[in-house]
C-alpha positions as CSV (number, residue, x, y, z in Angstrom):
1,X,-10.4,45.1,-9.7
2,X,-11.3,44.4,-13.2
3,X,-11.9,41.0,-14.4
4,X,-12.6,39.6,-17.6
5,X,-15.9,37.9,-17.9
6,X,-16.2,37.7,-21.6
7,X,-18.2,34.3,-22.9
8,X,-16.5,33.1,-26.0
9,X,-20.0,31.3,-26.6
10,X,-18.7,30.2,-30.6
11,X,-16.2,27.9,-28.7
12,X,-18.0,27.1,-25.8
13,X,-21.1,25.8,-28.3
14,X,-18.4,23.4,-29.9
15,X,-17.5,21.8,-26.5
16,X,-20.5,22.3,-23.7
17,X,-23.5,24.1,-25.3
18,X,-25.7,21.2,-26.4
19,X,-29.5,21.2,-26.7
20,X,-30.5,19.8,-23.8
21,X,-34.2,19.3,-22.7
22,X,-34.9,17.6,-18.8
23,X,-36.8,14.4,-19.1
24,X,-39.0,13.5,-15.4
25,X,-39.1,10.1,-14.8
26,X,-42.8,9.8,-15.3
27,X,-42.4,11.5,-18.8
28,X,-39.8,9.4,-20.8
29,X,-36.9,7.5,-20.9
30,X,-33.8,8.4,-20.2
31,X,-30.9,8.4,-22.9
32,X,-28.8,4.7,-22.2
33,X,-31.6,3.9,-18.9
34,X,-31.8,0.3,-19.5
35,X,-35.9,0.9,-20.0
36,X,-37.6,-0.9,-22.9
37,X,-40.4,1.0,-24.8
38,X,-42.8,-0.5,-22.5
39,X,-41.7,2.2,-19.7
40,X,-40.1,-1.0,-17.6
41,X,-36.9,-1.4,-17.3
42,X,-34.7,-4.7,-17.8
43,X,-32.1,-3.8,-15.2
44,X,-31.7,-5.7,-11.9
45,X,-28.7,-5.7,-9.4
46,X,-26.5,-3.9,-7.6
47,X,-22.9,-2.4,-8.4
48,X,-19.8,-0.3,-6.7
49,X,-18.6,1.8,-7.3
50,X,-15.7,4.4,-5.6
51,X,-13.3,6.9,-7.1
52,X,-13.5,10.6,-7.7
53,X,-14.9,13.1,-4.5
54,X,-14.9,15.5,-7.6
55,X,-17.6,13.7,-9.1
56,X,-19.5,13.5,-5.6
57,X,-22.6,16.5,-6.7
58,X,-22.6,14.7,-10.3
59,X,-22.6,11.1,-9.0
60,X,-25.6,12.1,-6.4
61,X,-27.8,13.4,-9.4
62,X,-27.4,10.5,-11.7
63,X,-27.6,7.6,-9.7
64,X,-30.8,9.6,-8.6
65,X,-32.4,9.7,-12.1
66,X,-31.0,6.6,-12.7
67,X,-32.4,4.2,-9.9
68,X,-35.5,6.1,-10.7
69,X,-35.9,4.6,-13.9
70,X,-34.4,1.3,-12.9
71,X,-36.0,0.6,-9.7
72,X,-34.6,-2.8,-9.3
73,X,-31.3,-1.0,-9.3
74,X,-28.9,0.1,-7.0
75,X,-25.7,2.4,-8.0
76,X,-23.6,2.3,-4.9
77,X,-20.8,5.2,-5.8
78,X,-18.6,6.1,-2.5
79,X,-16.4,9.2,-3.0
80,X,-13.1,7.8,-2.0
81,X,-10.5,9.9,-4.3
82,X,-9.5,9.0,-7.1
83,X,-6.3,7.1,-5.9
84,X,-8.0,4.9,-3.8
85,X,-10.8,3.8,-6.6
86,X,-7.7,3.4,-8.7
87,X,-6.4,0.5,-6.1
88,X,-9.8,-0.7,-5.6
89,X,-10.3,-1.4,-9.7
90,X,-7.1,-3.7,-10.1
91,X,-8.4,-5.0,-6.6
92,X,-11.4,-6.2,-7.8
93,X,-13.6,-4.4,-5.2
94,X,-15.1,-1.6,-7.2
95,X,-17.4,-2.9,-10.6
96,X,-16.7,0.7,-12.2
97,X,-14.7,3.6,-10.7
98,X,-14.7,7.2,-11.0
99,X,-11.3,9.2,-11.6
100,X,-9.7,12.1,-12.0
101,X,-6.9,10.9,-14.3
102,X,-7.5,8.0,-16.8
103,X,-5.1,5.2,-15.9
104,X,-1.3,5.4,-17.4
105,X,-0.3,2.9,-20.7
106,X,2.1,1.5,-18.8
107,X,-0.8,0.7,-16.0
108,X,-3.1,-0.8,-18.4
109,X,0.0,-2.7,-20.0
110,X,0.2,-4.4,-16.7
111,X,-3.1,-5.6,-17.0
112,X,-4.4,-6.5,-13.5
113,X,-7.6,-5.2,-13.2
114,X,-9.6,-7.9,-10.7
115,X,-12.6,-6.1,-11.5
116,X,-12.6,-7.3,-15.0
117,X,-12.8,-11.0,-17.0
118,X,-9.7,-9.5,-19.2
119,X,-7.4,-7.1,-19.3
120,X,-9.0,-4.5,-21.5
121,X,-10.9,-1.8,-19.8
122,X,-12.9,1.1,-20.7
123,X,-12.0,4.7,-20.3
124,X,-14.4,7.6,-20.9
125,X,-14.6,11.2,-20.0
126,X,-17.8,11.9,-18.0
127,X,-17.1,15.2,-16.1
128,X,-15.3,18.3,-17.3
129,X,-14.9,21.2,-14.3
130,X,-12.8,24.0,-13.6
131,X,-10.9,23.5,-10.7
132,X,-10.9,26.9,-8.9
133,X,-8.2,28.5,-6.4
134,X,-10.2,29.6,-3.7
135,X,-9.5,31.0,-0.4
136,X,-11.2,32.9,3.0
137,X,-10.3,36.3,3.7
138,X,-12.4,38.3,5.3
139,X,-14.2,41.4,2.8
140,X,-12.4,40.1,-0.1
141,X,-14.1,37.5,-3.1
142,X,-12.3,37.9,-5.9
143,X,-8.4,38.1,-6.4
144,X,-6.3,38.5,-9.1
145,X,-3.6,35.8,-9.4
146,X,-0.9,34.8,-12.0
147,X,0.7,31.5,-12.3
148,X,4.0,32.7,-10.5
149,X,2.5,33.8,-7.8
150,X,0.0,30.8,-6.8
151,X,3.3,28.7,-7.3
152,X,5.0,30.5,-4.9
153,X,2.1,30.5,-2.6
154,X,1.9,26.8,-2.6
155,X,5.2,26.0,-2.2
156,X,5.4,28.5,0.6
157,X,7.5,31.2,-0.7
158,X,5.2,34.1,-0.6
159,X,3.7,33.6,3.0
160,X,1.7,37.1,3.9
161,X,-1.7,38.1,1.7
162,X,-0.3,41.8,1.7
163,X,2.9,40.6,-0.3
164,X,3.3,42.9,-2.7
165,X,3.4,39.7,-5.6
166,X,-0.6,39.8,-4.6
167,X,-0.7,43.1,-4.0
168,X,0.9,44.7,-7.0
169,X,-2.0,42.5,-9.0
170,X,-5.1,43.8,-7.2
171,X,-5.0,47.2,-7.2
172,X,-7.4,48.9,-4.8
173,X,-8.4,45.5,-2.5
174,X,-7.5,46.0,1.0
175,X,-5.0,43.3,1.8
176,X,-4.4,42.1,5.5
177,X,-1.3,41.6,7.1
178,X,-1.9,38.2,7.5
179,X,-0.1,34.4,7.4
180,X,-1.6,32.6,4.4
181,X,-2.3,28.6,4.9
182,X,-2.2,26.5,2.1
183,X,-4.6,23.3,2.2
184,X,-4.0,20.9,0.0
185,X,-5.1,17.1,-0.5
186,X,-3.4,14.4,2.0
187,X,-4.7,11.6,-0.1
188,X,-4.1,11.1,-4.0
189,X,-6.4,12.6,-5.8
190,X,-6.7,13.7,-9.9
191,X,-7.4,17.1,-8.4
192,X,-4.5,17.0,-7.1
193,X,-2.4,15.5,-10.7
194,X,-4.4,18.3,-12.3
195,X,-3.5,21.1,-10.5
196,X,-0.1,20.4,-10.1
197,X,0.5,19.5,-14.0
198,X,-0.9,23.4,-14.2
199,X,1.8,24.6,-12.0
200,X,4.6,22.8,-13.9
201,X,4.0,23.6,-17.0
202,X,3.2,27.0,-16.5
203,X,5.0,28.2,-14.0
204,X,8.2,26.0,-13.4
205,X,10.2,28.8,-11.5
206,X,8.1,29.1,-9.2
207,X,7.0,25.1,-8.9
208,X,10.0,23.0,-9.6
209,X,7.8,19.9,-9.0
210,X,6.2,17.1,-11.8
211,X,2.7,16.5,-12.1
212,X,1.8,14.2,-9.2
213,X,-1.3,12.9,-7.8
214,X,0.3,13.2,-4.3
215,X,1.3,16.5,-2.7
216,X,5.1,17.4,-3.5
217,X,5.8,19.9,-1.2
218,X,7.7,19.0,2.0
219,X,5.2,21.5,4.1
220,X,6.2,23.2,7.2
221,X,3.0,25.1,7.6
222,X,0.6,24.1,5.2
223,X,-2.2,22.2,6.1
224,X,-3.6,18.6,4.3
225,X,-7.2,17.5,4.0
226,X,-8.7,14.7,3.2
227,X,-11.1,14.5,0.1
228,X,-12.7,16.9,-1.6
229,X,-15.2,17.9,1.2
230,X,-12.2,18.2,3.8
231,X,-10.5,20.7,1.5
232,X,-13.8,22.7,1.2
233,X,-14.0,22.3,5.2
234,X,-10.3,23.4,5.9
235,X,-10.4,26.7,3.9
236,X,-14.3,27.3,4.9
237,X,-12.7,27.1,8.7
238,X,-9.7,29.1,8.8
239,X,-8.6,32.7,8.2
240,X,-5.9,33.6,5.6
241,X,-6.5,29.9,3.7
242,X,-6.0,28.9,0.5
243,X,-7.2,26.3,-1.3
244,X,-7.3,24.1,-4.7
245,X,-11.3,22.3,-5.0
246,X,-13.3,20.9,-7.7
247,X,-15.7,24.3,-8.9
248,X,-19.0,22.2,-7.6
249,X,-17.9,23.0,-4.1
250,X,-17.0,26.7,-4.1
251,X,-20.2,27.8,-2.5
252,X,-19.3,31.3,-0.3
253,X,-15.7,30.9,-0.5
254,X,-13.6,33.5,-2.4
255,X,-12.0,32.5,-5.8
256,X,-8.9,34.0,-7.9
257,X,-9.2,34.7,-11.9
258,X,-6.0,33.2,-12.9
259,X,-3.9,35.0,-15.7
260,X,-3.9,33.7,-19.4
261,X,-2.0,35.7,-21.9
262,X,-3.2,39.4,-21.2
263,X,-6.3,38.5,-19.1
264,X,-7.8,37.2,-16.0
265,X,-10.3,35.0,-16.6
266,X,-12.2,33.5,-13.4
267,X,-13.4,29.9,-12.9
268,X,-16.5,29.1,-15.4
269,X,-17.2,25.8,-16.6
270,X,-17.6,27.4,-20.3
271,X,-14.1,28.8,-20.1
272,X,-12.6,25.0,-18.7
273,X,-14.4,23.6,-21.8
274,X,-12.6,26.2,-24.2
275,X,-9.4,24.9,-22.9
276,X,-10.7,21.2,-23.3
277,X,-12.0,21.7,-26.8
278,X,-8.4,22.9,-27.9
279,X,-6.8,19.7,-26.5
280,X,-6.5,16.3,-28.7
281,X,-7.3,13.0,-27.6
282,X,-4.0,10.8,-26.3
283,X,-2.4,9.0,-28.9
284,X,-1.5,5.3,-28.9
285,X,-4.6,4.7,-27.3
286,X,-6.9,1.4,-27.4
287,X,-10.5,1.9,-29.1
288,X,-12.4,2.2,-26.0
289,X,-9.6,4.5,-24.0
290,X,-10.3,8.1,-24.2
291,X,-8.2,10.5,-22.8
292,X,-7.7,13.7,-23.4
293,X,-4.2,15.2,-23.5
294,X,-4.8,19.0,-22.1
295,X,-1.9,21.0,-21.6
296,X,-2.4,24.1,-19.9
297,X,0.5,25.9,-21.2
298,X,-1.5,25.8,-24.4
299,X,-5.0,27.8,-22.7
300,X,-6.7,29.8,-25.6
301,X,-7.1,33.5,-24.5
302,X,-10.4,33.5,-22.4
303,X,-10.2,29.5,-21.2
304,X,-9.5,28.5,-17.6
305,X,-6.6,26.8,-17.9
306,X,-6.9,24.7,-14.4
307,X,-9.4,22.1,-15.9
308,X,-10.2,18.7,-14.9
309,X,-11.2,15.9,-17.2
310,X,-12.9,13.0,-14.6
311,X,-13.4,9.8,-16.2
312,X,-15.9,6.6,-16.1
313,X,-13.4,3.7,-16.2
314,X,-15.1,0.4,-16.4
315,X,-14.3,-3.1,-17.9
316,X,-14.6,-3.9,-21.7
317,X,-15.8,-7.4,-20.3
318,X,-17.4,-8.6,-16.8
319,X,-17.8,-12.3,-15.6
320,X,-21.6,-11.5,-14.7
321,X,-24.0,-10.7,-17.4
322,X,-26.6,-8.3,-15.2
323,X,-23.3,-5.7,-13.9
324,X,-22.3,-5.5,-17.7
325,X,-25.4,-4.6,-18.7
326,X,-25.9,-2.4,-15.6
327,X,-22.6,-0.4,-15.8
328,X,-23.1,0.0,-19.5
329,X,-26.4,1.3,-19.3
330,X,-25.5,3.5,-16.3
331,X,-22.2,4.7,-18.4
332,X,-24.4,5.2,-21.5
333,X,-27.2,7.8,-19.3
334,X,-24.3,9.8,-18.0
335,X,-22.8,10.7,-20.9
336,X,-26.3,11.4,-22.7
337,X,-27.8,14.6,-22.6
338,X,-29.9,13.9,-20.1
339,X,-27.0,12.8,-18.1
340,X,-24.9,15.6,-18.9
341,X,-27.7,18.4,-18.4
342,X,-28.5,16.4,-15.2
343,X,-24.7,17.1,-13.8
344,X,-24.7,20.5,-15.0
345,X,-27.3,21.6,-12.7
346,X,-26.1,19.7,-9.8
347,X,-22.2,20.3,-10.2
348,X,-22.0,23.6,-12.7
349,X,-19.6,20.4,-14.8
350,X,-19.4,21.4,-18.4
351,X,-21.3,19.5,-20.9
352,X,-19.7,17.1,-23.5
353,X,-19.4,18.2,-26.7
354,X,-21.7,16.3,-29.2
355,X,-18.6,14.6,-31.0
356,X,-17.0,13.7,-27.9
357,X,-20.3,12.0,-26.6
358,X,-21.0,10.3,-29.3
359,X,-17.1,8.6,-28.9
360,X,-17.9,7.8,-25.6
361,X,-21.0,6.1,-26.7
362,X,-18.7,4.1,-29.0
363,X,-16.5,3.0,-26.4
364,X,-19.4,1.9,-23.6
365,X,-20.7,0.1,-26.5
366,X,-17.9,-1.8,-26.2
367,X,-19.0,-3.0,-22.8
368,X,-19.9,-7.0,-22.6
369,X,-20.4,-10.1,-20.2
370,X,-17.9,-12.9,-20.7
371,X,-19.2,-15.5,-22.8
């Protein structure tokens, strides 16, 4: 089966390729760490935080680094989904949430965000990952797959692996006669809004569904999972599964190069940041509210064109002083280099680009106490 692997590294070094160098606790401070020159650190307190199960890897790693440099501080981030940090935000439970799609105008509009002292909020992308199509079959790792056919396959019209849609594309790989078992998420999730706004604008034949962040498909033999991890367990348990999953969590499980133009390109999170890097920022957006408007019918040839954009959402003002400074100096050491090279090695995320950091930077600046 031939595959094509080929690094477009010119458009990669635009988005992801930053020089990056690791700074130990004991050697320097961290980009945005809350640490004054003395090697201390200012930063007292505690903060929650939910959202994202994508970001779970990522999350781990910096509030590592980060409660190393800031003892006195504790960074409590539960992977709930997306959805549910979502709720928890305008609830006023969560002080900063993690999320897999940035809230919608007509959300923020609304205003009711408990978390915050007003009704401005802060938006900024944090974690850029492929999300990858992977599945368990036994002696096979790499498949093959075009639009069309992983509509189908999720929306239950192709329903054996040795159909010759799959077959036709893999020529040479030994394909069982076997019932596939799509998993998908129970819960809302960004994953989920991400890979289904692939399917629809890619492949609306085969997926006559919108983007949602709930699962569309009325399922007779599909299977739902909860979270991130419960996707990677459900495939990881059965034969003949198939599954959607943020890239950090692939591990042993097989994974399908997915057609754009000509090609195949596999999962890589250079090739998701070539697809981000062609895709503008949202228009009619407040100051500190970057989101990026990808469309994957768009993919450049050699991008991934399932990519996820998972976002820090926070409030532009807090009613306590010490969880403003706190979340803006936590917001401010993930999207440094540090940060960034820190959830690189922990989650395989792409990188922000330099100009897209230093927007971000902007933005978390932006982040006060009421006075």
């Amino acid at each position: 089966m031939k595959l094509n692997r080929i690094a477009r590294v010119g458009a990669v070094a635009a988005v992801a390729v930053l020089s990056l160098s690791a700074c130990a606790a004991n050697e320097g401070t961290p980009a945005g760490s809350g640490q004054p020159s003395d090697g201390g650190s200012s930063l007292s307190g505690t903060v929650k935080a939910t959202g994202a199960s994508s970001q779970g890897a990522a999350q781990q790693a910096w509030t590592a680094a980060f409660q190393t440099a800031n003892p006195d501080v504790t960074v409590n981030y539960q992977p709930t989904g997306s959805g549910t940090g979502r709720d928890n935000f305008i609830a006023g439970s969560s002080n900063f949430i993690g999320s897999d799609r940035a809230y919608k105008t007509d959300e923020i509009a609304a205003g009711e965000f408990g978390a915050c002292a007003t009704a401005d909020i802060i938006e900024v992308p944090a974690y850029i990952s492929p999300v990858a199509v992977v599945f368990n079959l036994e002696g096979v790792k790499e498949l093959n797959l075009t639009p069309e056919v992983i509509g189908n396959i999720f929306n239950e019209k192709i329903e054996k692996w040795n159909d010759p849609a799959i077959a036709d594309l893999n020529e040479g790989v030994e394909l069982p006669d076997l019932a596939i078992t799509p998993v998908f998420r129970g819960d809302e999730s960004g994953t989920t809004g991400t890979f289904t706004a692939y399917l629809a604008a890619v492949a609306p034949d085969a997926w006559p569904y919108e983007d949602d962040d709930a699962w569309p498909v009325k399922t007779t033999r599909s299977e739902a999972a909860q979270q991130t991890s419960g996707v990677e367990a459900a495939v990881n348990g059965g034969q003949g599964t198939i599954g959607y999953i943020d890239a950090s969590r692939v591990g042993e499980l097989g994974s399908a190069a997915v057609k754009v133009g000509d090609d195949f390109v596999p999962f890589s999170s250079e090739a998701a940041a070539e697809l981000v890097a062609s895709s503008p920022l949202e228009e009619g957006r407040a100051d500190g509210d970057l989101v990026f408007d990808v469309d994957p019918a768009k993919a450049p040839a050699g991008s991934y064109p399932i990519a996820l954009v998972s976002y820090l959402i926070g409030c532009a003002q807090y009613e306590d002083a010490a969880t403003a400074d706190i979340v803006k100096a936590y917001f401010s050491y993930i999207v440094s280099e540090e940060g960034q090279k820190v959830a690189n090695e922990a989650a395989g995320s792409a990188p922000l680009s330099t100009e897209v950091a230093e927007k971000a930077q902007t933005a978390i600046d932006m982040i006060s106490a009421k006075k």
